[in-house]
N, C-alpha and C positions, 0 to 999 in steps of 0.2 A: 447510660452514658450518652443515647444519642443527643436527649436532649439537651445538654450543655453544652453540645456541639453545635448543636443549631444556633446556641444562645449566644455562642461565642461569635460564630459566621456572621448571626444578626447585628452584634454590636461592633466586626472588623467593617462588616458590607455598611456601617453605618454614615462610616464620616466620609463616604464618596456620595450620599447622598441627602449631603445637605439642604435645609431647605433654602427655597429659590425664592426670595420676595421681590414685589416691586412696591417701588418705592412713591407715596404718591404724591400726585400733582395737580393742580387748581384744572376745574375743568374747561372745554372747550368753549372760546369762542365764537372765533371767525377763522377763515386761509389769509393770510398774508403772501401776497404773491411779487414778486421782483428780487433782483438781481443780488437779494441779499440773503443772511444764512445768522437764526436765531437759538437761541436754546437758556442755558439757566449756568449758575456755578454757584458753590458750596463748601464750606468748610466741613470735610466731613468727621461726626463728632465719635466713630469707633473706627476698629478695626473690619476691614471687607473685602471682599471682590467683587468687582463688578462682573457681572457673569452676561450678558444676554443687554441690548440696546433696542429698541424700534418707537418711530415717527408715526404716530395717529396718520391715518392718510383720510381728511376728512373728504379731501379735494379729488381723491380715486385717481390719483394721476397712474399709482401702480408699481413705481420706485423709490428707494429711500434711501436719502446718504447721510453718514454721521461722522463726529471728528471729537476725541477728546482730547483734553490738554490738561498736564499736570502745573498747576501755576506755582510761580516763585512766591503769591500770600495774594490777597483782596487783589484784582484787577485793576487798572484804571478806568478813574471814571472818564465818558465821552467826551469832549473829543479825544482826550489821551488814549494812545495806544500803549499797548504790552506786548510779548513777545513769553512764551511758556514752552515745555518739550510735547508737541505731541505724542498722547502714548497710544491711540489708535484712532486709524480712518480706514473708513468702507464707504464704497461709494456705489449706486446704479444696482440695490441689493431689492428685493420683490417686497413690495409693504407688508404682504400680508404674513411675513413671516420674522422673529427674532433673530438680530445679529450676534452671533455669538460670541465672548470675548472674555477675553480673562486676564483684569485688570486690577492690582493689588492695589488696595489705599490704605493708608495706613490714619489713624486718629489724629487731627491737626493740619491734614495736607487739605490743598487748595484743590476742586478740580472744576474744569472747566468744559460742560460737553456743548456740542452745536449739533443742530440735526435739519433737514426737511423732506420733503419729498418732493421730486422735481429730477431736473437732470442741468446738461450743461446749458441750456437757455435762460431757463426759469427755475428761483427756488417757490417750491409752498408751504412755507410755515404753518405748524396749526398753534396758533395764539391762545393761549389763556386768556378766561374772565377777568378782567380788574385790572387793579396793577399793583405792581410788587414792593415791599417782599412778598411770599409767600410763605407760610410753615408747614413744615413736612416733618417725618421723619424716617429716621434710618434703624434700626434694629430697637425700636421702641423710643430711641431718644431723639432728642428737637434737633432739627437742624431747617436752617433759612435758604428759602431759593428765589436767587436776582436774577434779571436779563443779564446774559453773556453773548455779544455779537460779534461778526465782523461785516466789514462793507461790502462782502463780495459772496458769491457763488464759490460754494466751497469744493464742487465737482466742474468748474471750470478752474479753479483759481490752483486745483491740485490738492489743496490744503495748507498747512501750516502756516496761515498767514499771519498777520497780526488783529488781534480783538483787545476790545472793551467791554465797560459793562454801564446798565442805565438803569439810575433807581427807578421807584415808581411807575415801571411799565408792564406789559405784559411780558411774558417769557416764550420761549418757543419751545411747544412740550417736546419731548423726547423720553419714553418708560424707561426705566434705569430698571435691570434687574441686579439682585446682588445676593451673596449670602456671607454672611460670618465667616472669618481665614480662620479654615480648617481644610485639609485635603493634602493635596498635589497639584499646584498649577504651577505651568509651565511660564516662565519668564526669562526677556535678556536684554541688554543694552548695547550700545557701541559706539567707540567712538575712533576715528570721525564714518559718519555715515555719507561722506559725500565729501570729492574729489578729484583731482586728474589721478591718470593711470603715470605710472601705478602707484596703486591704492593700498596701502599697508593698514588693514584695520583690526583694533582687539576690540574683541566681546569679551562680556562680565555677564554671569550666570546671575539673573536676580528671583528666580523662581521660590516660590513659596511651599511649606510642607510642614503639615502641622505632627509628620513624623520626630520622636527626638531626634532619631538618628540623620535626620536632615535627609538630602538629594544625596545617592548613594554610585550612579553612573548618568554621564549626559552623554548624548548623538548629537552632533549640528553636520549641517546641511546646509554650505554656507553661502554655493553658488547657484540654488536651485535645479541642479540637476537631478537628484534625487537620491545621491551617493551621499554616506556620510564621511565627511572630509575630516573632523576629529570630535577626538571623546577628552577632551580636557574639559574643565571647566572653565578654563579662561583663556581660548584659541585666540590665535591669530592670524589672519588670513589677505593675502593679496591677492587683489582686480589688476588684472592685465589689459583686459580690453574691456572696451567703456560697454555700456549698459545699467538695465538696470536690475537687481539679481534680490531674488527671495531668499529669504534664511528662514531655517528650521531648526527647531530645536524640542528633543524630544528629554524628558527627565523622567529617571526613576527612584523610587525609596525604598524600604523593607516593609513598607503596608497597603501603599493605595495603589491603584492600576498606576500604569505610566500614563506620562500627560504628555502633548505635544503643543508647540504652539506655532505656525508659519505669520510671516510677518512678509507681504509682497512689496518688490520693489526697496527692500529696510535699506538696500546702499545704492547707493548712483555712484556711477564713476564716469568722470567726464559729464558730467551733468548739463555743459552746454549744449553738449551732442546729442543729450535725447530727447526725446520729440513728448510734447509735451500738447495732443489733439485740442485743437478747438475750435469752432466755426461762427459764422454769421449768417444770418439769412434776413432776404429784403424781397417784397412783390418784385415780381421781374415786369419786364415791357409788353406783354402779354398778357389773355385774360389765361388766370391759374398759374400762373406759372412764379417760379421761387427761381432768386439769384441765389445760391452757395459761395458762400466766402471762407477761403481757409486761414484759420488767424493764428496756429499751432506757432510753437517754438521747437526749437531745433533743426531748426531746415530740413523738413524731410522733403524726402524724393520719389514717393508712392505714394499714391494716394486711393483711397476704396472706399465711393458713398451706395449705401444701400437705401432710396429715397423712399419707399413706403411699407418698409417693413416685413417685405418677404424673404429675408435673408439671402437674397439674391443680388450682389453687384450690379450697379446701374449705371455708374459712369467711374473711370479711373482719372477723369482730368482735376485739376489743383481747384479751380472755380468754377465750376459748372453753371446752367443754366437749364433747369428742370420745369417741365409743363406737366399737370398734373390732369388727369381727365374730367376729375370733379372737387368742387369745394369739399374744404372738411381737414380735420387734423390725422400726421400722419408723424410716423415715430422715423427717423433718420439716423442713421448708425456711418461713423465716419469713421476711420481707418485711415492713419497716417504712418509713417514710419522711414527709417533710412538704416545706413549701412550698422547702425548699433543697436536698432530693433526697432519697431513700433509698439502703438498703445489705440487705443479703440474710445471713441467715446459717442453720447447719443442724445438726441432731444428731439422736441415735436415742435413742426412746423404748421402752422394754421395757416390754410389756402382757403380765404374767403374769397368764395362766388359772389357774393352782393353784399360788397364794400360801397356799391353807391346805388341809387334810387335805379337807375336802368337795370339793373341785376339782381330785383329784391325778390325774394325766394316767397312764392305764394302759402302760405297759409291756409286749415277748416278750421272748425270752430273743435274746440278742446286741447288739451294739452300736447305741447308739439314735442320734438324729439330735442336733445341738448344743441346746443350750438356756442359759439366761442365769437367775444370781440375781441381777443386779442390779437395786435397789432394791425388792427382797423384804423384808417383813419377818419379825420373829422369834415364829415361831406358840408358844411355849413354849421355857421353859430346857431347855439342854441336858445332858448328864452328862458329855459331852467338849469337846473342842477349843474351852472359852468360843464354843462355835457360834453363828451367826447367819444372817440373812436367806437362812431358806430357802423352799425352793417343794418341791411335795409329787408324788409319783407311787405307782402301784398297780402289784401282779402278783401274779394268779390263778396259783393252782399247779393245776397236772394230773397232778401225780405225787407221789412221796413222794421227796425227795433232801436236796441241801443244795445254797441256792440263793446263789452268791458273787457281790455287787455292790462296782463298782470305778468309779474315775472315774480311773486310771491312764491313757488314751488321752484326746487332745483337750481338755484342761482345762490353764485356764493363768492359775490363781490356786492359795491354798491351801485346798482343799477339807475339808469331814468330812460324815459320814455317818450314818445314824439308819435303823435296821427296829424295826417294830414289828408285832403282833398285834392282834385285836381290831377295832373301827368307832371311827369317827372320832368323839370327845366319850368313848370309853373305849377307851382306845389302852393296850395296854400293853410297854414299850420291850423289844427285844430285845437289840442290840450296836447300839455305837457306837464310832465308829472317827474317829481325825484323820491322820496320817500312814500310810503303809504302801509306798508306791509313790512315795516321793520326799516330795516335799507335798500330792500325792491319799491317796486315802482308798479300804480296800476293807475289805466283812465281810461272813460266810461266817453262817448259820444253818440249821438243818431248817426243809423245807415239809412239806405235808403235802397231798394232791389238793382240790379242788374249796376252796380255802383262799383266802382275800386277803389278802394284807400291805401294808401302806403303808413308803415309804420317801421321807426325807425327805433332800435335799443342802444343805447350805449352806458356811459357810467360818469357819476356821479367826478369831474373834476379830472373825468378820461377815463376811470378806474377799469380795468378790465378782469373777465373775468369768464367762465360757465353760464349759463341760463339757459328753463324754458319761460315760453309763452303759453296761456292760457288765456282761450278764448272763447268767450263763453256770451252768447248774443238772447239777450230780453225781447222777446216778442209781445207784443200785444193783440187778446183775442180774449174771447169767453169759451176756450177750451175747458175741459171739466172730465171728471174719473166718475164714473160711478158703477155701483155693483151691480149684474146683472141675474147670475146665481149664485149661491151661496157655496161656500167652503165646508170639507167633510175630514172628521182625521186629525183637528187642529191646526190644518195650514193655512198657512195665510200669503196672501202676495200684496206688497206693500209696493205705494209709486211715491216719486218724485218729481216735481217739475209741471206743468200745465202741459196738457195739447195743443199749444197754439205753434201756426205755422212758423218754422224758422226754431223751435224751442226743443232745449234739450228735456227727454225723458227718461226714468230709469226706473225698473220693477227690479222687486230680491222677494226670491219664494223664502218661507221657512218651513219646518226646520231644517231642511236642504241636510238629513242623514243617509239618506238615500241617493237611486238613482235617479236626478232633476231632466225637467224637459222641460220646456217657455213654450208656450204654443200662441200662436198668433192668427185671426181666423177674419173672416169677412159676415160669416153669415150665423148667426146666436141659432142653437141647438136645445141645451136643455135635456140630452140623455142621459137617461141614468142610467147608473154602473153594478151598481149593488145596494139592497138594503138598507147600507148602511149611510147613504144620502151622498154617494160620489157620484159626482155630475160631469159629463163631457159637455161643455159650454158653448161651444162653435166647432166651425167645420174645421179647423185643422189645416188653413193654407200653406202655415209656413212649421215647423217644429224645430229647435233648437236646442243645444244643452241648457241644463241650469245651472245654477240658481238664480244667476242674472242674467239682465239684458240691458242695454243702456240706448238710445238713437234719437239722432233728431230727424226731427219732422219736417220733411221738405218742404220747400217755399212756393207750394204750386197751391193757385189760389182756386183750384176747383175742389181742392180734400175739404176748404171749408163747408161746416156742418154734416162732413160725412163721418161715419163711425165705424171704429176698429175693433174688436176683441181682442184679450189677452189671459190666458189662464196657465196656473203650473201643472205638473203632476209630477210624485214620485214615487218610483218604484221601492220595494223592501220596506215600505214604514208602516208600522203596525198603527191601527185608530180607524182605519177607514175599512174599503173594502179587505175582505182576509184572502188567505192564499186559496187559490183555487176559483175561488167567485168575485170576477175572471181571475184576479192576480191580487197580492198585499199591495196596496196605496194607497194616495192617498189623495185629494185634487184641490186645490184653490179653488176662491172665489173666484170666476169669471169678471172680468170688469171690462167696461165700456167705455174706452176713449171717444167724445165728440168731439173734432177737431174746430179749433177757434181761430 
């Protein structure tokens, strides 16, 4: 008997655990980053739920807002607008995780989603390859995915605005997750959702239940307090005093768990009275320092900015004037509100320190840390890529070579490039460069020792965006590797690069399964270890972990023709000496940098 009890439990416990697909999408391009808010729409060709929503965050910004719309049939095309029911917005939710959502579509309806990641400054699309249509499908059958836009910021604009749609272009992905309508979800509608007081409003139960017996009791919840104010299925309910109020609604059947679904903010009442957060920010008249501008609607009358992110209040005034102590981008969380309540909203502000040639941030040679031109200005015209808003950095030379700067790693806009000679107020331009490395930017020039350059990034026709710099400087010499004792155990130490002064070098032991050490020594040795032909190579100046070591060789012109050692060793690795005499290891080849 038990087990057709189990068999029975397995197949009740069955249809709450539908499966979950996503549905897919042309892969990634590029970030599209500006004031505007992309994604796709679709005739969907079955019966679904959308269960689960999330924005690729190619751009690592960190947050993700999305907005769907059930459309009246095919959109208009651009310029034309439309106008459709929003059936769900989330906005300022953590990229790296699934929004979750429970949104019935039925076979033939239109739907409309928009997504990015960003906040209320800036949105960042992550764009598809190509352009559209695209084919996809939905529970095995074809369905077409077009760009669906609107012109705006959809976590500053609120939502609901009006969109279009654009053939032939790319789409703005957003992962749709969905499964086949079967379960209990929860659903409602209403109408009017927005009003003066008072607010007389009926809800309609649209909840779905692949029970015969249908939804069997509902809870709503209809002014967010967290009381259930009735169990009809098709309440009605008055707003006395304006706000804006969350409803709940919880449903159940005779088979599946109960479902719930909250919907924030589903009514306004008095809608012009509530405040509706939104700011601007501009360089203020100081070095570092941001103007805060309040652009909210609803006339509020508090006001709470937290300017760098430590959830601590920093100033309560309408427009403040904030100095920040150093360059760099900082997240801004703003707090508006009056006597019908407030709302919260957040974005990042980029404080660039060396927006001009007197403030350009020094530079070494290898890959530098991220930095940001957005909303840089344009210190001087350019000779290439119609450049724009750039920010300025330096590097001292200590040698005589040719020093090649690139923003081909970690940059994810269209970048260009500018060196120059000279001090700042008589600069004189060396190369410039727009493409090279896809749509980064790289150029090669002579230095020359004890020398400063300036080098300026911006993008391609203004474009802004993320980037490093890599810097990476050619020396000329007759530096040279060679082996001085030999390897025991099968390891080996492998180099890169020449020893010449000014030049980057790089050793990797293998098979690095053990415990690695780099040693680095002045004076060649030659002791042996054991039987087995494991050699200590030199004296052992400096010892490091392994398996790598990377450095460049300074610019001091007395090292030339002097000679360094370098050898590995590692503990645990069977081939060379055994345990006991002295210890299991194993050692590289000793090699002999002469510096050139």
């Amino acid at each position: 008997m038990l087990r057709p009890l189990l068999a029975l439990a397995v197949l009740l416990g069955a249809s709450t655990l539908e499966a979950q697909t996503v549905m897919p999408l042309p892969p990634f391009a590029s970030t599209f980053t500006g004031a505007l808010t992309r994604g796709y729409w679709f005739q969907c060709p079955a019966n679904i739920i959308i269960t689960g929503l999330q924005v690729p965050d190619e751009s690592g910004h960190g947050l993700q807002n999305v907005e769907v719309f059930r459309l009246p049939g095919q959109p208009p095309q651009w310029p034309a607008l439309g106008s459709g029911v929003q059936v769900f917005y989330q906005t300022g939710v953590p990229s790296n995780q699934v929004i979750p959502c429970s949104i019935l579509v039925n076979s033939g309806e239109y739907i409309g989603i928009l997504g990015a990641c960003g906040d209320s400054t800036t949105m960042r699309n992550s764009y598809s390859s190509g352009g559209g249509p695209f084919p996809s499908t939905i529970l095995g059958l074809p369905v077409t995915l077009d760009r669906f836009l609107t012109q705006s910021n959809i976590v500053a604009s609120g939502g609901n605005q009006q969109y279009s749609w654009e053939p032939n272009f790319a789409i703005g992905r957003v992962e749709m997750t969905y499964t086949a309508q079967s379960g209990l979800y929860a659903s409602f509608s209403a109408t009017p959702t927005t009003g003066p007081t008072p607010l007389n409003v009926n809800f309609t139960d649209t909840s779905f239940s692949s029970d015969p017996g249908g939804v069997t009791s509902w809870a709503w919840d209809l002014d967010g307090d967290g009381i259930v104010d009735s169990n009809s299925r098709t309440p009605s309910f008055t707003y006395n005093t304006c706000g804006g109020f969350d409803v709940t609604l919880t449903v159940t059947d005779a088979v599946h768990p109960a479902s719930t679904r909250t919907v924030q903010d589903f009514i306004l009442a008095d809608p012009q009275l509530l405040v509706q957060p939104s700011f601007t920010w501009a360089p203020g008249p100081v070095p570092n320092s941001i103007q805060f501008t309040d652009t909210s609607t609803g006339s509020p009358s508090v006001w709470s900015w937290d300017f760098d992110g430590d959830n601590v209040p920093d100033s309560a005034q309408q427009n403040p004037l904030w100095v920040y102590a150093t360059g760099g981008s900082y997240n801004v969380s703003f707090t508006a509100s009056n006597a019908c309540g407030g709302s919260s909203t957040s974005g990042t502000v980029f404080v660039l320190a060396n927006d001009d040639c007197a403030t350009a941030i020094p530079l070494q040679l290898g890959l530098s840390s991220t930095y940001t031109n957005q909303n840089a200005t344009t210190s001087q015209a350019w000779p290439c890529a119609a450049g724009g808003s750039d920010i300025w950095f330096s590097y001292t030379s200590t040698c005589t070579g040719t020093l090649e700067v690139n923003t081909c790693t970690g940059t994810n806009y269209d970048s260009s490039l500018e060196a120059f000679s000279g001090t700042c107020g008589a600069l004189t331009p060396i190369v410039c460069n727009d493409d090279n490395c896809g749509l980064q930017s790289r150029i090669s020039f002579p230095v020359q020792p004890a020398t400063t350059y300036y080098i300026r990034v911006g993008g391609y026709n203004s474009a802004q965006g993320n980037f490093q710099l890599n810097l990476i400087l050619a020396s000329t010499g007759t530096g040279s590797f060679a082996t001085q004792f030999p390897a025991c155990g099968g390891a080996n130490l492998a180099t890169t690069g020449a020893p010449n002064l000014g030049a980057a070098i790089g050793f990797n032991m293998t098979p690095a399964t053990g415990l690695s050490f780099f040693m680095i020594g002045s004076v060649p040795l030659g002791v042996p270890l054991c039987p087995q032909g494991c050699i200590i190579g030199h004296n052992m100046d400096v010892v490091l972990p392994g398996p790598t070591f990377n450095a460049t060789v300074p610019c001091w012109p007395f090292l030339r023709g002097g000679q360094v050692y370098f050898q590995g060793l590692e503990l645990g690795v069977a081939g060379g000496c055994p345990n006991g005499n002295p210890a299991q290891l194993v050692t590289t080849q000793t090699i002999v940098a002469t510096i050139g």
